[in-house]
Each structure stands twice: as C-alpha cells, then as structure tokens.
C-alpha positions as CSV (number, residue, x, y, z in Angstrom):
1,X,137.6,-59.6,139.4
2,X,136.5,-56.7,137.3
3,X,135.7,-58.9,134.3
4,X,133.9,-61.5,136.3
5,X,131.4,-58.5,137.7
6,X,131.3,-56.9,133.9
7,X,129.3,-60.4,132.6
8,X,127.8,-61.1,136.2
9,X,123.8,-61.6,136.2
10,X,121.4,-60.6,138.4
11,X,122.0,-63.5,140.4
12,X,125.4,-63.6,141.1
13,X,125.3,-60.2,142.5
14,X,122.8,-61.1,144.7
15,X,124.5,-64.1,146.0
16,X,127.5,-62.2,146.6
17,X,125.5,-59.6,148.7
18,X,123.8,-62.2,150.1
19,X,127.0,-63.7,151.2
20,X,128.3,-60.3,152.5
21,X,125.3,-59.9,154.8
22,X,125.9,-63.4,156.5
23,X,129.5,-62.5,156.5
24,X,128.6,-59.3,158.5
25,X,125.8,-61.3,160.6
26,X,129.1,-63.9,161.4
27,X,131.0,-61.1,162.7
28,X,128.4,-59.8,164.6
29,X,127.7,-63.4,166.8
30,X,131.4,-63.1,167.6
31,X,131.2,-59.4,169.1
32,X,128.0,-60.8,171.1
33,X,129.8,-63.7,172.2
34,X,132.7,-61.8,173.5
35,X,130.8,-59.2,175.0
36,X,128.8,-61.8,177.3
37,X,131.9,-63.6,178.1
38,X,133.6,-60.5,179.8
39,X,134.8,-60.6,183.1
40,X,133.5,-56.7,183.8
41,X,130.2,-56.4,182.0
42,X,130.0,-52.3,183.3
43,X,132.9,-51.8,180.9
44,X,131.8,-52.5,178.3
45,X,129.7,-50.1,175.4
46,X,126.2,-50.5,174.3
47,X,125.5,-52.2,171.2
48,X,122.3,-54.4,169.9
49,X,124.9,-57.4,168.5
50,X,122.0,-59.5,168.7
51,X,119.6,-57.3,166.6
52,X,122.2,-56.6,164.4
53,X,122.9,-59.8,163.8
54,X,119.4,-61.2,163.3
55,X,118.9,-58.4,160.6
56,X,122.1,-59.0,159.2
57,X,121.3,-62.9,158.7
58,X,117.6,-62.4,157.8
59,X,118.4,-60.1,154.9
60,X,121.6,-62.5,154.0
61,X,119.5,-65.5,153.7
62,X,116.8,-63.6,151.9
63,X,119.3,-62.5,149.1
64,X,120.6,-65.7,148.7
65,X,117.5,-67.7,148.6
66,X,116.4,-65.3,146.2
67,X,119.2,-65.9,143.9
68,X,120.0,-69.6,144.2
69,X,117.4,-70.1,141.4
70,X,118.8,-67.6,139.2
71,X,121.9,-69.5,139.3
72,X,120.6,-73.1,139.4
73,X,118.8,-72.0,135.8
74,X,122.0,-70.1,134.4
C-alpha cells in the first residue's frame, strides 16, 4: 500500500478521501436509522446524524467529483 501512495497523483488521493467521507456519511445514515427505530426514544443521546451525514456526503461527493477528471485524463 505504501508504494501505491508513494506514485499516487493528486487525484487518487482525492478519490480516496472522497471515498472516506461517503464511507463516514454511510455509517452515519445507519446510526440515524437506528436511533429513529428505537423502541424508548428518551434513552437515547443527542447527536445531529442527519447533519452529520449531509456534511459528510456533500464534502465526499465534492472530493470525488473533483477528482474523477484527474483520473479519467491520467
């Protein structure tokens, strides 16, 4: 894996961030989802899944369609 980020351009490391983001914003929709399907919603904590997870995807999909044209041209 090292040697693959040594010679990685611009673009791939974006992609791969880009690709982390949506993986966060993924694991943020299940946390919402499970939160709204509990049987006693006063025990559960507070947390903005749902603005996390539209930053999370907004920023993912930014980075990638950013990139795609870097790697579509290398």
């Amino acid at each position: 894996m090292h040697q693959f980020l040594t010679f990685a351009s611009d673009a791939d490391i974006l992609a791969m961030w880009g690709v982390a983001f949506l993986g966060l914003a993924a694991f943020t929709l299940i946390m919402d989802r499970r939160r709204n399907r509990r049987a006693r919603i006063d025990r559960i904590g507070w947390m903005p899944w749902t603005g996390l997870f539209l930053t999370f995807a907004v920023i993912g999909g930014g980075l990638l369609a950013v990139a795609i044209p870097g790697i579509l041209r290398g």
